[in-house]
Residue, then its C-alpha position, 0 to 999 in steps of 0.5 A: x509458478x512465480x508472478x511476474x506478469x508486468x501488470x503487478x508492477x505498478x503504472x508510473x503515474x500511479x504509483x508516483x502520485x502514491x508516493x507523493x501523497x503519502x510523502x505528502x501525509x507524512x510531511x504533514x504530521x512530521x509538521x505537527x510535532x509529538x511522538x504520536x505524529x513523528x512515529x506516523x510520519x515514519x510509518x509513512x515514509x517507510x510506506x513511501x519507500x516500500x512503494x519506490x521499491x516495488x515501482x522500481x526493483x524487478x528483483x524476484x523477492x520484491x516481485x514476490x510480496x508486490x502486495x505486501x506495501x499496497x496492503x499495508x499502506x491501505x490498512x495504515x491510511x484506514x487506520x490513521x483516518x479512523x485515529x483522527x475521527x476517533x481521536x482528533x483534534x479537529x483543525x483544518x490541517x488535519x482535514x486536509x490529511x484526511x483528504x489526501x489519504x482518502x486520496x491515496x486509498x482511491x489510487x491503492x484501489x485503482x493500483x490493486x484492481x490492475x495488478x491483481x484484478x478481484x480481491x480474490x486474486x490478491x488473496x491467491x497473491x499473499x498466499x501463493x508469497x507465503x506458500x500457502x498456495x501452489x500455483x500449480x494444478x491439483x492431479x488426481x491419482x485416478 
């Protein structure tokens, strides 16, 4: 059985605050020039994209990994603040980032508790994508 509850669809404004923050971030580290922060800001925006897609197409595949850009962009916020605390370099630019992706995973937890509810639904979510997980009952032969 196929989700397609309209509650794994993401609200409009939550998702178009998603979006223009993670543009935002994105912007941001584009800004500052270098390898490690131009390949950030594409992580960044291909995240974005990913967010536009699910926001907007109802095509079944993308219906499918729904969850797929919400996990990703959570793990890739976590990921970029804990590089910056680890790493640095401690400037105001840089602490205005780190506000606007602890933003961003505030609205991914908010998103992920409408669309999925528990943790544990949005682990029943990722497998069921990957067929790990039948939606269907268990019969027993008796």
């Amino acid at each position: 059985m196929e989700r397609t509850s309209p509650t794994t669809r993401p609200r409009p404004l939550i998702a178009t605050a998603i979006v223009v923050l993670t543009l935002s971030t994105a912007y941001i580290h584009l800004s500052l020039g270098g390898p490690l922060f131009t390949l950030n800001a594409v992580g960044y925006a291909v995240l974005a994209a990913a967010w536009i897609a699910i926001a907007t197409l109802s095509h079944p595949l993308v219906r499918r990994f729904d969850w797929m850009p919400r996990v990703g962009l959570a793990g890739y916020v976590a990921l970029t603040i804990v590089a910056y605390l680890v790493i640095g370099p401690y400037f105001t630019l840089g602490w205005v980032a780190k506000a606007i992706e602890v933003a961003i995973l505030i609205l991914l937890a908010v998103d992920l508790r409408i669309a999925f509810g528990t943790p544990a639904g949005l682990i029943r979510a990722a497998l069921s994508s990957v067929g790990l997980l039948s939606d269907e009952p268990e019969t027993t032969v008796a």
